[in-house]
PyMOL commands that place a pseudoatom at each C-alpha (Angstrom):
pseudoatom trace, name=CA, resn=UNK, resi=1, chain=A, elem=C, hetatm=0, pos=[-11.741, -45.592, 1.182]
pseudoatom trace, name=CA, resn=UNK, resi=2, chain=A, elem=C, hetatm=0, pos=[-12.747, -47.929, -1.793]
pseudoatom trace, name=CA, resn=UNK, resi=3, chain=A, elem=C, hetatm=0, pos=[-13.556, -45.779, -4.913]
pseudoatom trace, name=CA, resn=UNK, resi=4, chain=A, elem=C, hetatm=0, pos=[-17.085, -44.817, -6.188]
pseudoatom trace, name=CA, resn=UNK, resi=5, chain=A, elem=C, hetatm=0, pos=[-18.669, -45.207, -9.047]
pseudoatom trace, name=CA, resn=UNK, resi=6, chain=A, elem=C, hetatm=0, pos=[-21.232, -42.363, -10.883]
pseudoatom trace, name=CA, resn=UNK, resi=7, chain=A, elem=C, hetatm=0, pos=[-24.803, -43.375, -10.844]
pseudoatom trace, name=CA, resn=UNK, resi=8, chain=A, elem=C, hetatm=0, pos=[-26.143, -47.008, -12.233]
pseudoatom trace, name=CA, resn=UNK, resi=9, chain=A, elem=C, hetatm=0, pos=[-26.217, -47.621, -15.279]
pseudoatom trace, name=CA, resn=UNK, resi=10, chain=A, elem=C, hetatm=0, pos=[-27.800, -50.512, -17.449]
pseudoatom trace, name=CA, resn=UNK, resi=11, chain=A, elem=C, hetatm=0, pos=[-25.217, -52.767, -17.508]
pseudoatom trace, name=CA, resn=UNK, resi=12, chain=A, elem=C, hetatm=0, pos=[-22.957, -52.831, -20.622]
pseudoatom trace, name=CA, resn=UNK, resi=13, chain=A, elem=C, hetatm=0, pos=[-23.771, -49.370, -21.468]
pseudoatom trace, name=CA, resn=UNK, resi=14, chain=A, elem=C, hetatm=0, pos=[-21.585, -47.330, -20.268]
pseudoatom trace, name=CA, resn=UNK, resi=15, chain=A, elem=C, hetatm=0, pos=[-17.630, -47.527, -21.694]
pseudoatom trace, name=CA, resn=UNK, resi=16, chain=A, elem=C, hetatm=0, pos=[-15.725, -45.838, -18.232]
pseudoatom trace, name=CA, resn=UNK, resi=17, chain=A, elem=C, hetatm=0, pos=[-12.611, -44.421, -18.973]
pseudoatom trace, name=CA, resn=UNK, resi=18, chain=A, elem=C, hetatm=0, pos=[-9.691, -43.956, -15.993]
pseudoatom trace, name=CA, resn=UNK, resi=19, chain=A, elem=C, hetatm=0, pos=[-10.177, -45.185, -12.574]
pseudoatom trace, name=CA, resn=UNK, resi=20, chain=A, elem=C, hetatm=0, pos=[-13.658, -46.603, -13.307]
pseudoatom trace, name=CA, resn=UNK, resi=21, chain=A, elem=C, hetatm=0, pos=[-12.551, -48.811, -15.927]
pseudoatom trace, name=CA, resn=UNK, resi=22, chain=A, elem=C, hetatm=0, pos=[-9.787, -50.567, -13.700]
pseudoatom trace, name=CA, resn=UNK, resi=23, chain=A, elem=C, hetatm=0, pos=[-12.391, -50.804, -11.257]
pseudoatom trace, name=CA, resn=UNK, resi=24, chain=A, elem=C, hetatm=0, pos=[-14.731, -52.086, -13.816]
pseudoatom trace, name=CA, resn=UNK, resi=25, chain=A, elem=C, hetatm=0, pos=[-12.133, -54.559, -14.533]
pseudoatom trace, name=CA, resn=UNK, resi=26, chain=A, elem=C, hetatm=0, pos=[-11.283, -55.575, -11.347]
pseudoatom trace, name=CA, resn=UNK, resi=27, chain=A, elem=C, hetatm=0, pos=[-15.006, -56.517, -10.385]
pseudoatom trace, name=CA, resn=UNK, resi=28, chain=A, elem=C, hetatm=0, pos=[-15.504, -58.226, -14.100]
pseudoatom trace, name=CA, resn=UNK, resi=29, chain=A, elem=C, hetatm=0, pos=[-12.541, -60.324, -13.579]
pseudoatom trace, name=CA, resn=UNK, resi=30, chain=A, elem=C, hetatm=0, pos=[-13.447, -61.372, -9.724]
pseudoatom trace, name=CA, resn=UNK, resi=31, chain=A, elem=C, hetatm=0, pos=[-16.853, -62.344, -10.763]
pseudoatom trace, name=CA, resn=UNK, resi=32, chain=A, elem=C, hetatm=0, pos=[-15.903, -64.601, -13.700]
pseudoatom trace, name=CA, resn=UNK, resi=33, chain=A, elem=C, hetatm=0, pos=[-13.051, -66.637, -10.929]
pseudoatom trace, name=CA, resn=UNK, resi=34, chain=A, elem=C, hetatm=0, pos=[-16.328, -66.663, -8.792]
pseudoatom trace, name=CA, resn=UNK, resi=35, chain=A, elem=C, hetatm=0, pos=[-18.065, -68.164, -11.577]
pseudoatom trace, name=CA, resn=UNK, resi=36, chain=A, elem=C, hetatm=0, pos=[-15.501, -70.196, -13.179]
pseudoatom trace, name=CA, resn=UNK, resi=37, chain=A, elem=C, hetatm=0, pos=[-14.379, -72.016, -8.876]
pseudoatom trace, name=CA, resn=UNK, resi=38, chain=A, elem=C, hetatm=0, pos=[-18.384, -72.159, -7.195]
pseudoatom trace, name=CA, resn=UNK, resi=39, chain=A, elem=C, hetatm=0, pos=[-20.524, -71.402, -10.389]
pseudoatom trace, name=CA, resn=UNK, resi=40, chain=A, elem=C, hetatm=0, pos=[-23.074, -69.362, -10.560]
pseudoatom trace, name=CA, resn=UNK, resi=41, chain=A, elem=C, hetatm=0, pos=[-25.145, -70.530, -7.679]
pseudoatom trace, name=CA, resn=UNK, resi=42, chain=A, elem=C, hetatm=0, pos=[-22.403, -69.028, -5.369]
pseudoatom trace, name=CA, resn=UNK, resi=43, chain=A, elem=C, hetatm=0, pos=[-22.245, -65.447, -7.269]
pseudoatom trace, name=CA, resn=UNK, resi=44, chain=A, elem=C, hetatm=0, pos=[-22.222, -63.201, -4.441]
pseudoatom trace, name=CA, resn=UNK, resi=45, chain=A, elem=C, hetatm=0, pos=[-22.130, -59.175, -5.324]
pseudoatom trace, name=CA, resn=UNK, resi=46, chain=A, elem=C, hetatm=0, pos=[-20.690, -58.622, -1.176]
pseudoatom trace, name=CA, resn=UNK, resi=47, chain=A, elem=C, hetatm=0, pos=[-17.850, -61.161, -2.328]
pseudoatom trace, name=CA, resn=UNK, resi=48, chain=A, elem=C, hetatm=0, pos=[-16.933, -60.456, -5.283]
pseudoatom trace, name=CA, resn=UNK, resi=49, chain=A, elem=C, hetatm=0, pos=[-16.142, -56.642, -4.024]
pseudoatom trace, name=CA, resn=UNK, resi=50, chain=A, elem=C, hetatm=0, pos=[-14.150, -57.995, -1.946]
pseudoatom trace, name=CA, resn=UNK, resi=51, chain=A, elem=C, hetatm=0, pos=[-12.202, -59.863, -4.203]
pseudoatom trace, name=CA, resn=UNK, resi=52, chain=A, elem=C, hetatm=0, pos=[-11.647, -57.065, -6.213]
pseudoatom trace, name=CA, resn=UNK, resi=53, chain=A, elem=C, hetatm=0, pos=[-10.804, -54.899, -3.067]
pseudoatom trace, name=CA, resn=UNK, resi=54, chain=A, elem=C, hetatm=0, pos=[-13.641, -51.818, -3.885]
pseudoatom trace, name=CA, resn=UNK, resi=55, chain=A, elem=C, hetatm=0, pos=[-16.841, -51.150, -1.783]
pseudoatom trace, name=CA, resn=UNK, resi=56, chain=A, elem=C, hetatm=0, pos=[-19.906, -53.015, -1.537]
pseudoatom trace, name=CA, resn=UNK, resi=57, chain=A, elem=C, hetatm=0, pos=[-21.571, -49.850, -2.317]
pseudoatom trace, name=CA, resn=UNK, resi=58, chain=A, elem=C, hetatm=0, pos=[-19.561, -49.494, -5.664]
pseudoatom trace, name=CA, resn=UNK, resi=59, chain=A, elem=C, hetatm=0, pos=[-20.622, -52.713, -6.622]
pseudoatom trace, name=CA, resn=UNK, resi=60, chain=A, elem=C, hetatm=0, pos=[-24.462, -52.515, -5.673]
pseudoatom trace, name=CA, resn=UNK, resi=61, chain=A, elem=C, hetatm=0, pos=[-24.755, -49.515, -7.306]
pseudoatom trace, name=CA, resn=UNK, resi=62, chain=A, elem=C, hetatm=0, pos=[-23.052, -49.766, -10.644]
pseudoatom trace, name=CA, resn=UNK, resi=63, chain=A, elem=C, hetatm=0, pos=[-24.312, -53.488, -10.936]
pseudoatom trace, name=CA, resn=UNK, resi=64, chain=A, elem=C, hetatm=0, pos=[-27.528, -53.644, -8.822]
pseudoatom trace, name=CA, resn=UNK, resi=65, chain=A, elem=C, hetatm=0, pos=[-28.220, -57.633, -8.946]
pseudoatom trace, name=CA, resn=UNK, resi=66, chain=A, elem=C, hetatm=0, pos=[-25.933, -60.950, -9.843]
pseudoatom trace, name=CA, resn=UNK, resi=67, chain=A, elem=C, hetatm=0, pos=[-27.786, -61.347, -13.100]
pseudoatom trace, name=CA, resn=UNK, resi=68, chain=A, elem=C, hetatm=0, pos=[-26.746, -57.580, -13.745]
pseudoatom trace, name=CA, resn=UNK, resi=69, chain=A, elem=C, hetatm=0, pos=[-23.187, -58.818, -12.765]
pseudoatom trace, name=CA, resn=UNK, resi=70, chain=A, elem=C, hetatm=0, pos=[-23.392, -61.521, -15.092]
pseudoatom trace, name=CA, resn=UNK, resi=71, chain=A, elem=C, hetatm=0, pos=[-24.725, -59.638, -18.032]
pseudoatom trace, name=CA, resn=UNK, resi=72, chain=A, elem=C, hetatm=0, pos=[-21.694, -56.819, -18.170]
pseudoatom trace, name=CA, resn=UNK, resi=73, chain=A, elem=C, hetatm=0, pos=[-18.913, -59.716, -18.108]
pseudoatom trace, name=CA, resn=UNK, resi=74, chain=A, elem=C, hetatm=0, pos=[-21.061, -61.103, -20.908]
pseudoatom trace, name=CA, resn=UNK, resi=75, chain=A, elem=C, hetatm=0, pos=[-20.074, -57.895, -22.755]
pseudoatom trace, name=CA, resn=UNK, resi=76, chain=A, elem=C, hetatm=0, pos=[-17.091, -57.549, -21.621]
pseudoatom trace, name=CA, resn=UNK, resi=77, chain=A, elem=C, hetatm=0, pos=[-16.058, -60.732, -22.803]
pseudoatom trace, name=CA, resn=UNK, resi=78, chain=A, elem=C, hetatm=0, pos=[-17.601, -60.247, -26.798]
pseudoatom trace, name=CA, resn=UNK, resi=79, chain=A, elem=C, hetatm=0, pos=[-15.949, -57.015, -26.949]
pseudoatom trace, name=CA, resn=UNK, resi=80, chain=A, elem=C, hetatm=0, pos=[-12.690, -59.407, -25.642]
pseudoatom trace, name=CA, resn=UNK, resi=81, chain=A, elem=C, hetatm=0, pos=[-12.946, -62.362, -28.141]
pseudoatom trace, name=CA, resn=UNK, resi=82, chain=A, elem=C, hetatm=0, pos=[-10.507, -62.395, -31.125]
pseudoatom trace, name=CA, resn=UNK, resi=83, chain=A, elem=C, hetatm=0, pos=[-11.209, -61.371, -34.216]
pseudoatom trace, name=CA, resn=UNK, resi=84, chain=A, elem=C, hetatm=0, pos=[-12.057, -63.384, -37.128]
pseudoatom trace, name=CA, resn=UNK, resi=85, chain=A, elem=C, hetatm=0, pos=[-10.046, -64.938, -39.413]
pseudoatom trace, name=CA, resn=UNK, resi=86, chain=A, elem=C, hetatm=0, pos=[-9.092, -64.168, -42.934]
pseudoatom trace, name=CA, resn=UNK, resi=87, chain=A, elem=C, hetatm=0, pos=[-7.518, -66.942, -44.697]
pseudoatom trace, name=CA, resn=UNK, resi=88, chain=A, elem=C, hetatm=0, pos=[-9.117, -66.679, -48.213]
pseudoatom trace, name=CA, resn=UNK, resi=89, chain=A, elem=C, hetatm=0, pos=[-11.393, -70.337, -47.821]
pseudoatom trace, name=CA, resn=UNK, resi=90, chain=A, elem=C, hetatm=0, pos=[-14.703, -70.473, -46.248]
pseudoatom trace, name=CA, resn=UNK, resi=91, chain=A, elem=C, hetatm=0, pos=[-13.614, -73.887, -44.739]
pseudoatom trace, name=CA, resn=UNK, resi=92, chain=A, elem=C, hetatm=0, pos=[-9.953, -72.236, -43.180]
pseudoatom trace, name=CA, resn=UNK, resi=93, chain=A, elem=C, hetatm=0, pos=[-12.056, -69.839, -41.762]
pseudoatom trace, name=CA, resn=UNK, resi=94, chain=A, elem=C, hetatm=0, pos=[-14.465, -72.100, -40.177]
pseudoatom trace, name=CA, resn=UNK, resi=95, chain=A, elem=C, hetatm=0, pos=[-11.833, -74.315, -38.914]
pseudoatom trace, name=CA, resn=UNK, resi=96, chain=A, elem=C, hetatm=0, pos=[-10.230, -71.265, -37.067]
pseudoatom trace, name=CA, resn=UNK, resi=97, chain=A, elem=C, hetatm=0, pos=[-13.606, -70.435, -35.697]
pseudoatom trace, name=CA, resn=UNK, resi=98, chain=A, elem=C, hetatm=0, pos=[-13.992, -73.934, -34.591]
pseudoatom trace, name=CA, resn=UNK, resi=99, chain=A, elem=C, hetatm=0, pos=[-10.567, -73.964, -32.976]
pseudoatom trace, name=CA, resn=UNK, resi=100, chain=A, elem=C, hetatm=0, pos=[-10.954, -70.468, -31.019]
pseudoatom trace, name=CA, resn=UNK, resi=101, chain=A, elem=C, hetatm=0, pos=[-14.192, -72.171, -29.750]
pseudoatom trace, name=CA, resn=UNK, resi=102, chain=A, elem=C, hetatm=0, pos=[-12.096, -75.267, -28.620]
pseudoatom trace, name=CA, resn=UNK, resi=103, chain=A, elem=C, hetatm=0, pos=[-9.388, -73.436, -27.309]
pseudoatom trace, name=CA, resn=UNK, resi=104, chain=A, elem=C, hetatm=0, pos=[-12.256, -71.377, -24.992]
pseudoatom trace, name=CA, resn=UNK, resi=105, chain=A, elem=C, hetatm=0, pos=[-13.860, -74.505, -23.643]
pseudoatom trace, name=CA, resn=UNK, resi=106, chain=A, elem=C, hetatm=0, pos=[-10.662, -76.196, -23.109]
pseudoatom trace, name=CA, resn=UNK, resi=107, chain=A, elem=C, hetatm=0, pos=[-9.254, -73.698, -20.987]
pseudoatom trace, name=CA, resn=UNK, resi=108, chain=A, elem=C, hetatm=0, pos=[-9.072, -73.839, -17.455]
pseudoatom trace, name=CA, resn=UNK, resi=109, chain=A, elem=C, hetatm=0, pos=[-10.915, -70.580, -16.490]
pseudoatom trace, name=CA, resn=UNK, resi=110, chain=A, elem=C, hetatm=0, pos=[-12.918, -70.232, -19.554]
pseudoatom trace, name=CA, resn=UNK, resi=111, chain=A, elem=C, hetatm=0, pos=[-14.680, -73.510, -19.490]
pseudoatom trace, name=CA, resn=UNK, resi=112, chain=A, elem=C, hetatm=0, pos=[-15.761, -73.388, -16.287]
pseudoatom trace, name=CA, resn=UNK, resi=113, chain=A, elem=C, hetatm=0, pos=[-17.145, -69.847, -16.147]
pseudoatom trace, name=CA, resn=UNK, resi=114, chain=A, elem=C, hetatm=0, pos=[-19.335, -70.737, -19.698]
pseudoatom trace, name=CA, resn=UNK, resi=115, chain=A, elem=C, hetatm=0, pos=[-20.375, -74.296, -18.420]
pseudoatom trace, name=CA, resn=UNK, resi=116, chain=A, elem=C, hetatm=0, pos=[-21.607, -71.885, -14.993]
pseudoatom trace, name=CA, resn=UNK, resi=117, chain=A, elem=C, hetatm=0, pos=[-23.265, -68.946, -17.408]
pseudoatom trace, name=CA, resn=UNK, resi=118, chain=A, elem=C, hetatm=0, pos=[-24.979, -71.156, -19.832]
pseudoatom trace, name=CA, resn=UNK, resi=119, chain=A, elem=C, hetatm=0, pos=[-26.165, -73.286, -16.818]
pseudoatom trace, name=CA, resn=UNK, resi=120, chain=A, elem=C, hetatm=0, pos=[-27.585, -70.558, -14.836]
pseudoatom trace, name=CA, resn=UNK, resi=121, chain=A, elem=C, hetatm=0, pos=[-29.233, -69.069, -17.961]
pseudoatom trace, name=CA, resn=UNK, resi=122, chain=A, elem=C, hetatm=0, pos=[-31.892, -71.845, -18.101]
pseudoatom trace, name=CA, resn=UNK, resi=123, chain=A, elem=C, hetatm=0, pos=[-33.422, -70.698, -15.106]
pseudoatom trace, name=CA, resn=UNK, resi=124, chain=A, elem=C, hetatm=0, pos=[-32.773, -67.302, -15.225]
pseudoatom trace, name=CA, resn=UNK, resi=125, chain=A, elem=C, hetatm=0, pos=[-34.433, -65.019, -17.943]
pseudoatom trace, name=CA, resn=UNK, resi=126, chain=A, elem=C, hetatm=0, pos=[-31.733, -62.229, -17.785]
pseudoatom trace, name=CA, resn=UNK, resi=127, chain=A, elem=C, hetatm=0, pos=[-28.809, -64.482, -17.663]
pseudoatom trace, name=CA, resn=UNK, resi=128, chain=A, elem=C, hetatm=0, pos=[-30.056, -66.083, -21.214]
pseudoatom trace, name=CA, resn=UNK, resi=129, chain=A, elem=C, hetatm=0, pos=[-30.909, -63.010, -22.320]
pseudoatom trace, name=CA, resn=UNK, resi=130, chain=A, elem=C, hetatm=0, pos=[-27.272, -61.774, -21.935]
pseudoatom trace, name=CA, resn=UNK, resi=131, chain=A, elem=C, hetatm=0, pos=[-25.976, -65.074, -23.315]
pseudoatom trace, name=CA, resn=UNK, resi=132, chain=A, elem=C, hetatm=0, pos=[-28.209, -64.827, -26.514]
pseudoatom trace, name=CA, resn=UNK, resi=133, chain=A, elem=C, hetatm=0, pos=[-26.447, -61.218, -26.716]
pseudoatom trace, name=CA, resn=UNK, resi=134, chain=A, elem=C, hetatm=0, pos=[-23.424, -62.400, -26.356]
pseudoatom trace, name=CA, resn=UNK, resi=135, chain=A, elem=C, hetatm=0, pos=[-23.892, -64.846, -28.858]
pseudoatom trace, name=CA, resn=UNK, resi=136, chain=A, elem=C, hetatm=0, pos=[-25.035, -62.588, -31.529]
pseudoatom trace, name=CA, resn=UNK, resi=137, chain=A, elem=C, hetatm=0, pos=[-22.040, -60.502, -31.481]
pseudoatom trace, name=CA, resn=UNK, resi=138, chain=A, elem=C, hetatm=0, pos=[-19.872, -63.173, -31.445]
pseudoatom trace, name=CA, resn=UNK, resi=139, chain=A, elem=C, hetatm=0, pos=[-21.731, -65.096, -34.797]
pseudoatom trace, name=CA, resn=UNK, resi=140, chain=A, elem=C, hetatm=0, pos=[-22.063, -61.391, -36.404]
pseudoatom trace, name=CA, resn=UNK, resi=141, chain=A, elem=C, hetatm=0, pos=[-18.274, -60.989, -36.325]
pseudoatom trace, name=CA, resn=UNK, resi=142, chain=A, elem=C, hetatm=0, pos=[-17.949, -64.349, -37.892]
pseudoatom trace, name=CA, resn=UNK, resi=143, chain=A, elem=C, hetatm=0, pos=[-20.693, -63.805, -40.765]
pseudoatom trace, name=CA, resn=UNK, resi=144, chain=A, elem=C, hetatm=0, pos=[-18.537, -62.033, -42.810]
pseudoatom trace, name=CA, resn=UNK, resi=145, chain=A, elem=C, hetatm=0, pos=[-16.027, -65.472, -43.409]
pseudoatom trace, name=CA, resn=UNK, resi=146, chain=A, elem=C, hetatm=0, pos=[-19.418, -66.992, -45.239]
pseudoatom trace, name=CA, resn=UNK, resi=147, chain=A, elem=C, hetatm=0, pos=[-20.367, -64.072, -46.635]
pseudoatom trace, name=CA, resn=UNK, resi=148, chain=A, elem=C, hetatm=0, pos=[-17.266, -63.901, -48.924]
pseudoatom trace, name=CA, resn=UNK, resi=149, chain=A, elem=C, hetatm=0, pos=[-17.254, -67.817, -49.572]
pseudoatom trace, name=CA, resn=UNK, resi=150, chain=A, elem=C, hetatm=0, pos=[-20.904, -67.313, -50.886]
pseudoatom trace, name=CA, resn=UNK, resi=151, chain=A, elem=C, hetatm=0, pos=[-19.102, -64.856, -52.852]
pseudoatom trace, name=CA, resn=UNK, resi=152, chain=A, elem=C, hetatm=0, pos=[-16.269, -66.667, -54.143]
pseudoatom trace, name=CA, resn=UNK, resi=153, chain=A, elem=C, hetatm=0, pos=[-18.661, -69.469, -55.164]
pseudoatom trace, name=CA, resn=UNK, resi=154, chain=A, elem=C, hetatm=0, pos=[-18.092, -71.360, -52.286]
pseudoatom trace, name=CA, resn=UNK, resi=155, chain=A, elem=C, hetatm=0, pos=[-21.177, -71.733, -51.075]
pseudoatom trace, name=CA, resn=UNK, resi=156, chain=A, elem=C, hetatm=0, pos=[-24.699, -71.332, -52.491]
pseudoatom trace, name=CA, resn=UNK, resi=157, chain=A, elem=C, hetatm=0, pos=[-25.895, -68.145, -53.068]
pseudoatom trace, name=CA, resn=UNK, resi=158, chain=A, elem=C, hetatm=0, pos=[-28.735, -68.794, -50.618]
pseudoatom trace, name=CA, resn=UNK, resi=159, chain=A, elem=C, hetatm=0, pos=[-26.759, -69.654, -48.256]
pseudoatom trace, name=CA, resn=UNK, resi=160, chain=A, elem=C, hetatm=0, pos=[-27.528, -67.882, -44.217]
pseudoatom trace, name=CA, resn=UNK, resi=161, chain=A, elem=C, hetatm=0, pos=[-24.243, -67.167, -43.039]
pseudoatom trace, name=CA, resn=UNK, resi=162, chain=A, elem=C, hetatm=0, pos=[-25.390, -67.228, -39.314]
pseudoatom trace, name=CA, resn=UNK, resi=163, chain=A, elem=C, hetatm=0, pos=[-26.872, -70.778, -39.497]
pseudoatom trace, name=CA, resn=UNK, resi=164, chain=A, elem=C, hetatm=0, pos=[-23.214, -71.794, -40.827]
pseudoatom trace, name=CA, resn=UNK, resi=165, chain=A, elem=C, hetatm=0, pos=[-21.338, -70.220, -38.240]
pseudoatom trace, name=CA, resn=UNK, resi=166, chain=A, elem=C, hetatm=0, pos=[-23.663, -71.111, -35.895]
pseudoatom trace, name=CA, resn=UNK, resi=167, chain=A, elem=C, hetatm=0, pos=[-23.605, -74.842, -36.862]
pseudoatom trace, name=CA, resn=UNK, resi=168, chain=A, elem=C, hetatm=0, pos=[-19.935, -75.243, -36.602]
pseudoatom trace, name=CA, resn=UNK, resi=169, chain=A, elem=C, hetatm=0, pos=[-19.869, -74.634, -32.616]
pseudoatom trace, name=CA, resn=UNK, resi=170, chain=A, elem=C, hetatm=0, pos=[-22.608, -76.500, -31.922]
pseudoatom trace, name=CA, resn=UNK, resi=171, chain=A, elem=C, hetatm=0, pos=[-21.561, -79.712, -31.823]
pseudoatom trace, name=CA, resn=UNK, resi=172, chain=A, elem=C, hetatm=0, pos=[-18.446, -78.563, -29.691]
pseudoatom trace, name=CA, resn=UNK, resi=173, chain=A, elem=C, hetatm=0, pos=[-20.729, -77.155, -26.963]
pseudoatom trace, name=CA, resn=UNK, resi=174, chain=A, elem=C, hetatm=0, pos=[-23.149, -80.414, -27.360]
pseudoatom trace, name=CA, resn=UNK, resi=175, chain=A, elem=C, hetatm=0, pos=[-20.575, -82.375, -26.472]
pseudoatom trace, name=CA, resn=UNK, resi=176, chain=A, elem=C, hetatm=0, pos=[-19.207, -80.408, -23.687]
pseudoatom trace, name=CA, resn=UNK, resi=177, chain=A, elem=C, hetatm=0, pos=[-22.407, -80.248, -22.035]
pseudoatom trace, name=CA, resn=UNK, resi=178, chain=A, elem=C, hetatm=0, pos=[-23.884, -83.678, -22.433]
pseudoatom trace, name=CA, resn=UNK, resi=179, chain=A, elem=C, hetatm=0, pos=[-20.638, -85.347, -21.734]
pseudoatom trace, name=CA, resn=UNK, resi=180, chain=A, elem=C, hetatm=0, pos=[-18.250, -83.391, -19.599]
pseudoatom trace, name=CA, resn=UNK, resi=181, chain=A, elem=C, hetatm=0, pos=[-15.565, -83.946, -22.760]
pseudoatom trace, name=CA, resn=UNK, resi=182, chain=A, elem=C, hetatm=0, pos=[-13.518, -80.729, -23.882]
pseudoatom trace, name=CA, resn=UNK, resi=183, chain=A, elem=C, hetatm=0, pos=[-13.707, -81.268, -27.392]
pseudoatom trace, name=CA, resn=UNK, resi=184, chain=A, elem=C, hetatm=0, pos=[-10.272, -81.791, -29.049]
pseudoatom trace, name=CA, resn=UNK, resi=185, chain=A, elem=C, hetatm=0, pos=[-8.570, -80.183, -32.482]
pseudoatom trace, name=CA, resn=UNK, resi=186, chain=A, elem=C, hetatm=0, pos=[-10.239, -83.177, -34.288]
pseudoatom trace, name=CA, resn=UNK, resi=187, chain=A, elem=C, hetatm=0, pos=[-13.405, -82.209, -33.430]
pseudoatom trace, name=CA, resn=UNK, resi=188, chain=A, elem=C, hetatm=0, pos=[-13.189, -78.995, -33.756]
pseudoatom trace, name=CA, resn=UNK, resi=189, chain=A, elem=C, hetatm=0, pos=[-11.854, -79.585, -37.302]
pseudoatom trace, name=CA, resn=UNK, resi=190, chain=A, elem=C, hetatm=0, pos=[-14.687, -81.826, -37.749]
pseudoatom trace, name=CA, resn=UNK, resi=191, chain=A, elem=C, hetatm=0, pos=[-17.166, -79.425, -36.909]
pseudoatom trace, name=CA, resn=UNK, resi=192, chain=A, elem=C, hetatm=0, pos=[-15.800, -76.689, -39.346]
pseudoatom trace, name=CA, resn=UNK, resi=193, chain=A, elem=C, hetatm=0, pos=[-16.041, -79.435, -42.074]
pseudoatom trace, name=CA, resn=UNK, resi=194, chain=A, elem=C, hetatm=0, pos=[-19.496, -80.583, -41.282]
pseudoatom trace, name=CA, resn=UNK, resi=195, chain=A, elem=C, hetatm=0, pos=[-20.775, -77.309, -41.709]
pseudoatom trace, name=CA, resn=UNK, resi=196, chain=A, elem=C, hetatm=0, pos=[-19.691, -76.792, -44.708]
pseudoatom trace, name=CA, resn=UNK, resi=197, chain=A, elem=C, hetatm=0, pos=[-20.453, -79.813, -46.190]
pseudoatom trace, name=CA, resn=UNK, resi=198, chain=A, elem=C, hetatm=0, pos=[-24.168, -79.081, -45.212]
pseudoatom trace, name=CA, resn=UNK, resi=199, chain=A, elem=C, hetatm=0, pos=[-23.843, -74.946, -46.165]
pseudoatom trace, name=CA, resn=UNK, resi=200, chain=A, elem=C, hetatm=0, pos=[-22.538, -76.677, -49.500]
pseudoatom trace, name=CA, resn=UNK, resi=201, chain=A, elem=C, hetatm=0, pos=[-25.540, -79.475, -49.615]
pseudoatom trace, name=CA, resn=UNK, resi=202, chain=A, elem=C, hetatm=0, pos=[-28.021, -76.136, -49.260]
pseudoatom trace, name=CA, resn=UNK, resi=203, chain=A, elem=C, hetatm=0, pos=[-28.804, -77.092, -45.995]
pseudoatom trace, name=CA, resn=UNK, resi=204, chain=A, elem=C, hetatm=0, pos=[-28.669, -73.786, -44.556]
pseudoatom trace, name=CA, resn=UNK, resi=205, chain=A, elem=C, hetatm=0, pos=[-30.317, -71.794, -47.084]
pseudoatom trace, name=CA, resn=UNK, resi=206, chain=A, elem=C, hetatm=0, pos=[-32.278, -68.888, -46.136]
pseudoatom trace, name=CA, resn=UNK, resi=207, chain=A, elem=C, hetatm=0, pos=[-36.346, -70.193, -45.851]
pseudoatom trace, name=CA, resn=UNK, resi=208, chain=A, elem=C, hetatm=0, pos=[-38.634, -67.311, -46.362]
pseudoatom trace, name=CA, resn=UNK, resi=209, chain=A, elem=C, hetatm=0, pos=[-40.234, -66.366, -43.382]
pseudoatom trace, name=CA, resn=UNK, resi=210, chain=A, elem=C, hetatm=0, pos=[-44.315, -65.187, -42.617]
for i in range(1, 210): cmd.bond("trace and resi %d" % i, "trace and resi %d" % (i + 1))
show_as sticks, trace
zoom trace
């Protein structure tokens, strides 16, 4: 008989330990291939159980709905992501943010699930509301790399470090999505040095707000 989970759970907030982790694992990763082959149109909770060989009842009951689904792998794949960089420059950093970025939306599984996540999240209020989460963990780990180039004199004083960060991977995802075109090292270098060149300009500078 397929192992059972405790009781639901919001989604994401419970850290299993043991034989609910690997089963917490095995239904993460079956739902992103689901995601990453049909999209997210296709995200079935009976079939991805059965991908990752536990109960339907496991899976209804720890994750309750698709968009539930959805928004644990979204966790699961922040608390995943590499680390930032440390390389002493505000650009170096940038330019290994830009290139980690790159390297996700070139690669074969990864592309394809966040082309499918990002698409189902403008029609689905959960699903961007996961993504947005996602996103903030992902720019917070990054903030420190402007923090300390605002430091070193890098950048102005006034600077926002989550415009900056933000800004670089932009244009990578732009072009991703309005194209179909997996951005390349150039680009991704390019992107690291545009932002800085504006962070530098004072474009990003923190605006007071009402």
């Amino acid at each position: 008989m397929p192992p059972e989970l405790p009781e639901p759970a919001e989604p994401g907030t419970v850290r299993p330990g043991g034989r609910t982790a690997r089963v917490r694992a095995a239904v993460l990763r079956a739902a992103g291939d689901i995601l990453a082959e049909q999209g997210f149109a296709r995200l079935d909770l009976a079939d991805v159980a059965r991908r990752a060989e536990v109960g339907k009842t496991t899976v209804y009951r720890r994750w309750g709905t698709v968009t539930g689904l959805v928004a644990d792998l979204l966790v699961d794949m922040a608390e995943q992501s590499l680390p930032r960089a440390d390389t002493g420059s505000v650009l170096d950093d940038l330019r290994a943010n830009a290139e980690l970025v790159r390297r996700t939306l070139a690669d074969d599984r990864q592309g394809p699930l966040f082309r499918a996540v990002i698409a189902a999240a403008t029609c689905d209020p959960r699903t961007a509301e996961a993504l947005a989460r996602f996103y903030d963990v992902r720019v917070a780990e990054w903030v420190p790399c402007v923090e300390r180039g605002v430091e070193r004199g890098e950048l102005p004083p006034d600077t926002d470090p989550a415009l900056v960060v933000r800004a670089v991977s932009a244009p990578l995802y732009y072009a991703l999505l309005t194209t179909g075109t997996v951005p390349d090292r150039a680009a991704a270098d390019r992107a690291a040095r545009a932002a800085v060149a504006a962070a530098t300009a004072g474009a990003y500078a923190i605006t007071e707000r009402p």
